[in-house]
C-alpha positions in Angstrom: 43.9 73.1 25.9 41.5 72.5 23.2 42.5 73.9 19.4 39.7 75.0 16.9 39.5 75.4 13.3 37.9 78.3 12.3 36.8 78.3 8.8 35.1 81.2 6.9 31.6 81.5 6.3 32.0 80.2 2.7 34.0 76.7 3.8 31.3 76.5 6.9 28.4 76.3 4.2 30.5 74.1 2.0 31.1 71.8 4.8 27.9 71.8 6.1 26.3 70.8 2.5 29.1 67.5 2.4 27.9 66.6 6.0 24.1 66.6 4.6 25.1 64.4 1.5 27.1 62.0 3.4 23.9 61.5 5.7 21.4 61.5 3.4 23.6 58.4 1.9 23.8 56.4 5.0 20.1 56.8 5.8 19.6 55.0 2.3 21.9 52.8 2.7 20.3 51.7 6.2 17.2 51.5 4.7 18.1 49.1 1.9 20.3 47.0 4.8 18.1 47.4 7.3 16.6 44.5 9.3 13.0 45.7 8.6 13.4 45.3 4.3 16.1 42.7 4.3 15.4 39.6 6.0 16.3 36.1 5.4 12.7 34.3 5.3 11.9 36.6 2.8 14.7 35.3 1.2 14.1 31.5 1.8 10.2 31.8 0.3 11.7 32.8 -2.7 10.4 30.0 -5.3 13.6 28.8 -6.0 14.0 27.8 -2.4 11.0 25.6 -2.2 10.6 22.5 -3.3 7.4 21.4 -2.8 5.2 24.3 -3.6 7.2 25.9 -6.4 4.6 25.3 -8.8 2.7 27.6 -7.3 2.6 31.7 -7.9 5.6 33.6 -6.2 2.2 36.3 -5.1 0.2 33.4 -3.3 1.8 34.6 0.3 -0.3 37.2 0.8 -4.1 35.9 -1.0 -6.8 35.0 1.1 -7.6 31.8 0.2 -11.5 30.8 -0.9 -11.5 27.7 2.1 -9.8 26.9 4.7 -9.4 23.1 5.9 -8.2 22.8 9.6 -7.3 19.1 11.1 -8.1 18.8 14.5 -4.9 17.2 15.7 -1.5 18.8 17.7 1.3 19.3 15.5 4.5 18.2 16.5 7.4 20.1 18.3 9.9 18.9 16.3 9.6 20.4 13.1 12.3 23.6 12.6 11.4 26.9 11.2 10.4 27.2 7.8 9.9 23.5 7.5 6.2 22.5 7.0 4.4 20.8 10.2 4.1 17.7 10.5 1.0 15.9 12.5 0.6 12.0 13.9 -1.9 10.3 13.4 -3.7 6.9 15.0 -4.3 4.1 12.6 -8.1 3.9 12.7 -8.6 6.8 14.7 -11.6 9.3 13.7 -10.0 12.8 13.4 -11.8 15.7 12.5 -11.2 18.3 9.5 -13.3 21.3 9.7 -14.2 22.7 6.0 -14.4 26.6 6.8 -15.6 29.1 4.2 -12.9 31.8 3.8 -14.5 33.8 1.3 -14.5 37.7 1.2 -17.7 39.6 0.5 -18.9 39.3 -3.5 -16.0 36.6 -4.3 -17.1 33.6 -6.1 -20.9 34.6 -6.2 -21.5 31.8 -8.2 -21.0 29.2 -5.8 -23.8 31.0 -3.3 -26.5 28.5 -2.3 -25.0 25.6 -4.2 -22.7 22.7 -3.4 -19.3 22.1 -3.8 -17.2 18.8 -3.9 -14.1 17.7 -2.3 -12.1 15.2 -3.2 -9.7 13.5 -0.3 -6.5 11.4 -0.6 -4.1 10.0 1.2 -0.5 10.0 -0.7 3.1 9.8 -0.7 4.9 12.5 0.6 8.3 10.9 -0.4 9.0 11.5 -3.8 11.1 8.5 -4.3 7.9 6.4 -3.1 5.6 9.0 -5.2 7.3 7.1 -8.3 6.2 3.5 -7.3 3.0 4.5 -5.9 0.8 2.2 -7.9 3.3 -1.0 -7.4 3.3 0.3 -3.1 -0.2 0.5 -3.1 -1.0 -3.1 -4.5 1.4 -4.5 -2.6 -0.9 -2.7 0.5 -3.9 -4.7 -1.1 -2.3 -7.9 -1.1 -1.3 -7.8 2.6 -4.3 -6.2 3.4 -7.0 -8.0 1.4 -10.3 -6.1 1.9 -9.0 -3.3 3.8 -9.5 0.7 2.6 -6.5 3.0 3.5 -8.6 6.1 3.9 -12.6 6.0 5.2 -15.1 8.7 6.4 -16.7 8.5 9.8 -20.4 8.9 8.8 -21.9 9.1 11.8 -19.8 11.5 13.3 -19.4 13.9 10.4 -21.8 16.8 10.2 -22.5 18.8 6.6 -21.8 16.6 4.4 -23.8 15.3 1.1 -23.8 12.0 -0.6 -20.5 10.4 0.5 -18.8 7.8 -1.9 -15.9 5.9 -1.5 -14.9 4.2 -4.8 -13.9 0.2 -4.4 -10.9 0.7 -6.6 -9.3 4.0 -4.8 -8.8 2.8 -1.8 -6.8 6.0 -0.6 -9.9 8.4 -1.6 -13.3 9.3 -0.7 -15.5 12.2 -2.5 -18.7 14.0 -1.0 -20.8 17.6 -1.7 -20.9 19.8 1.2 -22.8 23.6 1.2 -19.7 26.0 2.2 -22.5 28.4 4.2 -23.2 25.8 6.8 -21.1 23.9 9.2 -19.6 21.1 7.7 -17.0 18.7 9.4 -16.0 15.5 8.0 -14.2 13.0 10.3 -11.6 10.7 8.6 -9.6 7.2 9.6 -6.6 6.5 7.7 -6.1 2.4 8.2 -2.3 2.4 6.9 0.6 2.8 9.0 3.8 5.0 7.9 6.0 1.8 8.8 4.4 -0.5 6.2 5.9 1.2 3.1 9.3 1.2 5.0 11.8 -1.5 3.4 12.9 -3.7 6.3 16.8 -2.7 7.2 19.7 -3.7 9.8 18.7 -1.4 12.3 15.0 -0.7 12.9 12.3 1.2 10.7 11.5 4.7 10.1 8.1 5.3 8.9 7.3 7.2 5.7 5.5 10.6 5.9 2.1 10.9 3.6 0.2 13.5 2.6 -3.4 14.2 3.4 -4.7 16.5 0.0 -8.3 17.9 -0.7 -9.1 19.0 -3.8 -12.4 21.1 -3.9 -14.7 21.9 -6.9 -17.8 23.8 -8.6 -20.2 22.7 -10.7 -20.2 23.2 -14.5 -22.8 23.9 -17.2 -23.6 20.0 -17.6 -23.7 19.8 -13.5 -20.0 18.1 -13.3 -17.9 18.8 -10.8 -14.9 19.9 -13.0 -14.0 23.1 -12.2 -11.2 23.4 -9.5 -11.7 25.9 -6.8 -9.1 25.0 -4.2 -6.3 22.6 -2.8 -4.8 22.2 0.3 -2.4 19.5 2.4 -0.7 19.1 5.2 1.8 16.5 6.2 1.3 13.4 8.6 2.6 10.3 10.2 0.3 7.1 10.9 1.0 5.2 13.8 -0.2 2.0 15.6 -2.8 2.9 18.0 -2.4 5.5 20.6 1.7 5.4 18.9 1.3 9.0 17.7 0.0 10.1 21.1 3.3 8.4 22.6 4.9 9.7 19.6 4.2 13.1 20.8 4.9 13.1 24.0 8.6 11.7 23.2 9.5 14.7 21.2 8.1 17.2 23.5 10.3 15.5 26.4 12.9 15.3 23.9 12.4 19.3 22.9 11.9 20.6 27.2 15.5 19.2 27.3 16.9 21.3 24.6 18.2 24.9 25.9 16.5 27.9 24.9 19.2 28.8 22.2 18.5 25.7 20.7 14.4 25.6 20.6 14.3 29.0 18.7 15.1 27.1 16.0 12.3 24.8 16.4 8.3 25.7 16.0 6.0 25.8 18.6 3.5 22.7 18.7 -0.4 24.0 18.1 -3.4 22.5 18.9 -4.7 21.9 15.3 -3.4 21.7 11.8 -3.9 24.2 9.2 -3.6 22.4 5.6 -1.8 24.7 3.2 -2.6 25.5 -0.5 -0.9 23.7 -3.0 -1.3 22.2 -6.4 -4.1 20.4 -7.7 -4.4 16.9 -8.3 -3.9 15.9 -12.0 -7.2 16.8 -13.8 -6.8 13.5 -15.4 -8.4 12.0 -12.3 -11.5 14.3 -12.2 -12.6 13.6 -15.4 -15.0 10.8 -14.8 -18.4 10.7 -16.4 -19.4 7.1 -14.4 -21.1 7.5 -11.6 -19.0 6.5 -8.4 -20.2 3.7 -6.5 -22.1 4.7 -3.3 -20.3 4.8 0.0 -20.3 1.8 2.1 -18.9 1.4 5.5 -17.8 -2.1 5.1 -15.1 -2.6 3.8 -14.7 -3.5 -0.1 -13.3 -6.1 -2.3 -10.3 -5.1 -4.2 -8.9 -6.2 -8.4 -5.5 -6.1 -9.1 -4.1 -3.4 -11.2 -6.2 -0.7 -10.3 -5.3 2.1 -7.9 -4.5 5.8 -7.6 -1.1 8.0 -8.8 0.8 10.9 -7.6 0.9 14.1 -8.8 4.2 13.1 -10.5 3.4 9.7 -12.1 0.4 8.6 -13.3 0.1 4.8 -12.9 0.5 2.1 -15.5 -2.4 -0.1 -16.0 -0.7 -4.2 -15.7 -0.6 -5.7 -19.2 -3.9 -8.0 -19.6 -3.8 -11.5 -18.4 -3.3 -14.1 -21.5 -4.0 -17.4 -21.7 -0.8 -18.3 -21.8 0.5 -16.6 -18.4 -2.4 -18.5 -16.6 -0.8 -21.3 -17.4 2.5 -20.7 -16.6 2.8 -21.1 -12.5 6.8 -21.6 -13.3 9.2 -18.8 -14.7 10.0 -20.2 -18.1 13.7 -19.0 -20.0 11.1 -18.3 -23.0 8.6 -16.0 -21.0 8.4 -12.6 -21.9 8.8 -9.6 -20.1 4.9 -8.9 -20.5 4.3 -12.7 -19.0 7.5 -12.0 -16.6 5.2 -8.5 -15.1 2.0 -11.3 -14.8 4.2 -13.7 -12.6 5.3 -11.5 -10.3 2.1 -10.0 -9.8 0.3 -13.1 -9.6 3.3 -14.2 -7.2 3.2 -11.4 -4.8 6.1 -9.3 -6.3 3.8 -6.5 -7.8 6.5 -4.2 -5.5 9.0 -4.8 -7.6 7.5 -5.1 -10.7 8.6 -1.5 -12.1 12.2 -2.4 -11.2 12.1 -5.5 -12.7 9.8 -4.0 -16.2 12.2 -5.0 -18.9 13.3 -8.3 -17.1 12.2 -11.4 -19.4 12.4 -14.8 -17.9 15.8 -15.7 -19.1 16.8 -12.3 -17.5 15.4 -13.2 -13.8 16.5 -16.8 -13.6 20.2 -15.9 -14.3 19.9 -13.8 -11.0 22.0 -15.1 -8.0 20.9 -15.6 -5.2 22.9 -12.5 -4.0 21.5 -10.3 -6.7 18.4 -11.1 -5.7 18.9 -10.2 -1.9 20.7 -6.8 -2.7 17.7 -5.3 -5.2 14.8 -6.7 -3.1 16.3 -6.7 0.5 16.9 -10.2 2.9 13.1 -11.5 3.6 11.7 -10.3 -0.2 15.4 -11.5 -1.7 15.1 -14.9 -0.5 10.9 -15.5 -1.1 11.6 -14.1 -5.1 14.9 -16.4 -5.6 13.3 -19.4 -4.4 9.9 -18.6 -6.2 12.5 -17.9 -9.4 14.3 -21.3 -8.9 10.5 -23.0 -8.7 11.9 -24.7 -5.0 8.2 -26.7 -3.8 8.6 -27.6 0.3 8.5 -30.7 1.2 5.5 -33.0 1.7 5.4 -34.0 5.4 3.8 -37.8 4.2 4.1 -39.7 0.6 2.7 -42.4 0.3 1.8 -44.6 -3.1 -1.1 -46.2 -3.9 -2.5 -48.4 -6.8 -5.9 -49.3 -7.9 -6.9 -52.4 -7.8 -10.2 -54.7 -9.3 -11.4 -58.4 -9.2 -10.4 -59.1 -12.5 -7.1 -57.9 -12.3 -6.4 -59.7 -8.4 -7.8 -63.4 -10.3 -5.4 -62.5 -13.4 -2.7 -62.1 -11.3 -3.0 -64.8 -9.0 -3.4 -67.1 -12.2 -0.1 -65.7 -12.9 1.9 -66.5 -10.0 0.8 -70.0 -9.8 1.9 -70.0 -13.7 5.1 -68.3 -12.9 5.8 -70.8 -10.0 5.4 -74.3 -12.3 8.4 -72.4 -14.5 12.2 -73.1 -14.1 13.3 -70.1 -16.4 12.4 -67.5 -14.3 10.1 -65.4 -16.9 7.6 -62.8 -15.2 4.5 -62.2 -17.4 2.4 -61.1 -14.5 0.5 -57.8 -14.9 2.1 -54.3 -14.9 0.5 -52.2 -11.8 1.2 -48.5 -12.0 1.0 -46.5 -8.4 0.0 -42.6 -7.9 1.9 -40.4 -5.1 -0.3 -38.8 -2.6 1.4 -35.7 -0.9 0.1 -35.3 2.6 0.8 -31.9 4.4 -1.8 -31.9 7.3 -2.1 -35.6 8.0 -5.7 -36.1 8.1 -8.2 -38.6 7.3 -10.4 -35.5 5.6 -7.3 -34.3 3.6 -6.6 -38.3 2.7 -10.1 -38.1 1.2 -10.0 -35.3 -0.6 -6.6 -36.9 -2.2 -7.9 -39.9 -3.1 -11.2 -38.5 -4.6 -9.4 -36.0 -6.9 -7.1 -39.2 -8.1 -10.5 -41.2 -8.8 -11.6 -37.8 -10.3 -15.1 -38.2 -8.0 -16.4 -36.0 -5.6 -14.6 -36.6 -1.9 -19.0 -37.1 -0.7 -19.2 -40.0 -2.5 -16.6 -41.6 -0.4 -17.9 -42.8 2.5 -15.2 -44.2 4.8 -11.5 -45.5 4.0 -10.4 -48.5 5.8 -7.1 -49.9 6.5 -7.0 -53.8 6.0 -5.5 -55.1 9.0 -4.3 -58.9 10.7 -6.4 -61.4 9.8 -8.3 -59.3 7.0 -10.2 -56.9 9.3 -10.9 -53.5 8.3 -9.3 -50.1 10.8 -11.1 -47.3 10.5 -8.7 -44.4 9.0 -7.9 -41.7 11.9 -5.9 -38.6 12.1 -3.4 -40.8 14.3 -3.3 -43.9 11.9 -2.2 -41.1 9.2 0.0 -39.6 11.7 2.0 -43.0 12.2 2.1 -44.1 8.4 6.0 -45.3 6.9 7.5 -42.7 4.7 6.8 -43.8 1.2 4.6 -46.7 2.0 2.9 -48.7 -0.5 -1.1 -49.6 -0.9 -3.2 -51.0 -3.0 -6.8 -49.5 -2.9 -10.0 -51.4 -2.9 -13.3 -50.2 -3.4 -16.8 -51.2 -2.0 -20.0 -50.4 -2.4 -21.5 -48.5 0.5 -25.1 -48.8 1.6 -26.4 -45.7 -0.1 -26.4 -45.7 -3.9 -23.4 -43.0 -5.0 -21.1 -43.9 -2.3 -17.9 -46.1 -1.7 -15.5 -47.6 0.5 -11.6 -47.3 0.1 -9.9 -50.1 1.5 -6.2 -49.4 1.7 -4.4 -53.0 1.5 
C-alpha cells in the first residue's frame, strides 16, 4: 500500500519552482566540473608547469606558426605523455629536415619572393652542461682535433642558398633558402651523446642535445637581423646504426609493458616535428664580418673560441702572456689568470670554470684525493700528476762528453806527469758529460739527440760509429741502442765526412 502526499495547488507550484532552482544549479555545477572544461593537461600547460618553454606566451598553443621544420627520423616510444619527444640519431648519418612554409594567406607579405636565413645548432639540452658549454666544447676540440660537431650534406640537400659553416662554431652552420620552393637540408651531427658523459662506476648514460633553428628576414641594410621563427626538438647521438638498435630496444622493451601501462607512454611516429621556442641570444646574430664560405672538409680549430647557450654566454680565455709561455710547471707564484693558461694549455680546459679562482699555490696544496673527487678517477690522477710536475721515465740514459785532439794530447801529458808523482795530486783536465734521454731507442732518435746537444742540424751528421776491439768502428743500429748499459758512459769524437757540411760521431 503506497501513501501520497497531496499538497495544494499553491505548495505544488512552490515546490515545483525549488525543484527547477536546485537543477538549474547542478547543471552549472556540472558544467564547471565537467570533464569537457576541466581537464588536467590543460592544467599541466599552464606556464608555471613548464620548464623549458616558459619564456614563451601562455597564447602560443593555439597560433599557427610562420614555418614548420620536420626531421625525418622515428621518435622514440619511450617518452610519456606531456614529455617532449625525443629522437636518435647516428653519428655521421645524413638525416633530413624538411623546411615547410606554414604561412596563412597575406601574413608576412614582406618576405614574398625573397630569401630567408636559418641558423642551425647543435646544443646542450642539460642545463647543468648548458653552464660549461664553452669549457665541454673545447675539451670536444682537443680530442677531436679537426673534426666539426654539426655539417650539411650538400649534395643531398635540395633549396638551399649559399651554405657557410664558420671554422670557429663548430656546432653551427647558416644558409638562405626561398620559403615558396622546396627546400630540404640534410644534416650529420659527428658528436656522440656519451662523450660529454663523466666516466662513473657503473656504465655511461649519454647526454641529450638539442637541435635549434633560428630563421630570419632581411633588413633595410640587407642583414639578416630580424627574427622570424625558432624551433627544436630533442635528440640522442649514437655510434653508428646504435640509435637504430637503440630503438628497437625500447620498442621490445614497451610491447612488454601491458596496456594499462603504455597509455601512459606516447606513440612512436615516423618523423619529428621541432617545436617553437625561444630564440637564440641576439648577441650571436649580430655579425657584420662575412662568414667564411662552407667547406666540406673539415676545418682547423683555435682555442678559446666557440658557441654559448641560451643561458650563458661564453667567456673568452684570458690572452696568452709571455710569461705563461714560459711556464710548462705550475709555479706556488702563478696566478689565477696564468693558473686558467696551464690548464688549457694542459688539456684541463674542462675544468677550468671550476677551478677559475684557483691560483697556483691553491692547486698544488690539492691531494691527491681532492683531486680525484672534483675531476673523477682517469682526469683526477692525469691533473695531480701534471700538478706535482711527475716526468716518466726515460727508457735509456746514457752520458756522453766531447772530446778534441788538443784536449786527448793534454791529457795524456797529464797522466804520464801524474804517474812520475808520489803525492798523489791530480791536475788532469776537468771533462763535463751531457745526459741523453732515449725513449724510442733508435739510431734516428740518437741523431737527433746528439745534433741538438752540438746545436747543428741532425743532416749534417752523417753516420755515428761505436769504437769497438782493436779500434774498429760499429755502425750504430736500432739493436746496438737496444742493448746499451743503463747510464753508460762515452766520449764523442768527431770526423770529417766526405762531403763538406757533414760529420762522423764516434762514440768511444
Amino acid at each position: 500500500m503506497a501513501w501520497a502526499l497531496k499538497l495544494p495547488l499553491a505548495d505544488e507550484v512552490i515546490e515545483s519552482g525549488l525543484v527547477q532552482d536546485f537543477d538549474a544549479s547542478l547543471s552549472g555545477i556540472g558544467q564547471e566540473l565537467g570533464a569537457g572544461a576541466y581537464s588536467m593537461s590543460d592544467v599541466l600547460a599552464l606556464p608555471i608547469f613548464k620548464q623549458e618553454e616558459s619564456s614563451l606566451p601562455p597564447d602560443n598553443e593555439n597560433k599557427i606558426l610562420p614555418f614548420q621544420y620536420v626531421l625525418c627520423a622515428a621518435t622514440s616510444p619511450a617518452v610519456k605523455l606531456h614529455d617532449e619527444t625525443l629522437t636518435y640519431l647516428n653519428q655521421g648519418q645524413s638525416y633530413e629536415i624538411r623546411m615547410l612554409d606554414n604561412r596563412k594567406l597575406g601574413e608576412l607579405p614582406e618576405i614574398n619572393g625573397k630569401l630567408v636565413k636559418s641558423i642551425f645548432r647543435v646544443v646542450f639540452h642539460d642545463r647543468r652542461l648548458q653552464y660549461t658549454e664553452h669549457q665541454q666544447l673545447e675539451g670536444w676540440r682537443w680530442n677531436r682535433p679537426g673534426d666539426r660537431i654539426l655539417d650539411i650534406d650538400i649534395p643531398m640537400s635540395v633549396g638551399i642558398i649559399d651554405p657557410r659553416a664558420n671554422p670557429t662554431q663548430l656546432n653551427t652552420v647558416e644558409f638562405l633558402w626561398d620559403p615558396a620552393k622546396r627546400t630540404s637540408v640534410f644534416i650529420q651531427v659527428h658528436c656522440i651523446s656519451t662523450e660529454f658523459t663523466m666516466r662513473k662506476h657503473g656504465g655511461e648514460k649519454g647526454v641529450p642535445f638539442r637541435v635549434q633553428i633560428d630563421t630570419f628576414k632581411e633588413n633595410e641594410n640587407g642583414e639578416y637581423t630580424e627574427h622570424l621563427h625558432s624551433a627544436s626538438c630533442q635528440i640522442k647521438v649514437f655510434k653508428p646504426k646504435g640509435a637504430d638498435r637503440k630503438q628497437k630496444t625500447d620498442r621490445e622493451k614497451m610491447e612488454k609493458r601491458t596496456p594499462h601501462e603504455k597509455e601512459k607512454y606516447q606513440p612512436s611516429y615516423e618523423t619529428t616535428i621541432l617545436t617553437e621556442c625561444s630564440p637564440w641570444p641576439e648577441i650571436t646574430y649580430v655579425n657584420n664580418s662575412p662568414s667564411p664560405g662552407f667547406n666540406s672538409s673539415h676545418s682547423s680549430f683555435s682555442l678559446g673560441e666557440g658557441n654559448g647557450s641560451p643561458n650563458h654566454q661564453p667567456e673568452p680565455p684570458p690572452p696568452v702572456t709571455d710569461v705563461s709561455l714560459k711556464l710548462n710547471n705550475l709555479l706556488p707564484t702563478t696566478t689565477p689568470q696564468e693558473a686558467q693558461q696551464w690548464l688549457h694549455r694542459n688539456r684541463f680546459s674542462t675544468f677550468t670554470r671550476l677551478f677559475t679562482n684557483f691560483s697556483g699555490a691553491d692547486l698544488l696544496k690539492l691531494t691527491r684525493d681532492d683531486v680525484i673527487q672534483i675531476c673523477g678517477p682517469a682526469d683526477g690522477i692525469r691533473l695531480f700528476n701534471a700538478l706535482k710536475g711527475r716526468m716518466v721515465r726515460p727508457r735509456l740514459t746514457i752520458y756522453v762528453c766531447q772530446e778534441s785532439l788538443q784536449l786527448r794530447e793534454q791529457q795524456q801529458q797529464q797522466q804520464q806527469q801524474q804517474q812520475k808523482r808520489e803525492d798523489g795530486d791530480s791536475n788532469g783536465t776537468f771533462f763535463v758529460y751531457h745526459a741523453i734521454y732515449l725513449e724510442e731507442l733508435t739510431a734516428v732518435e740518437l741523431t737527433e739527440k746528439i745534433a741538438q746537444l752540438f746545436s747543428i742540424s741532425p743532416r749534417q751528421i752523417s753516420q755515428i760509429y761505436k769504437q769497438g776491439p782493436t779500434g774498429i768502428h760499429v755502425l750504430i743500429s736500432d739493436e746496438m741502442i737496444q742493448n746499451f748499459q743503463e747510464e753508460a758512459c762515452f766520449i764523442l769524437d768527431t770526423m770529417k765526412a766526405e762531403t763538406n757540411d757533414s760529420y762522423h760521431i764516434i762514440l768511444k
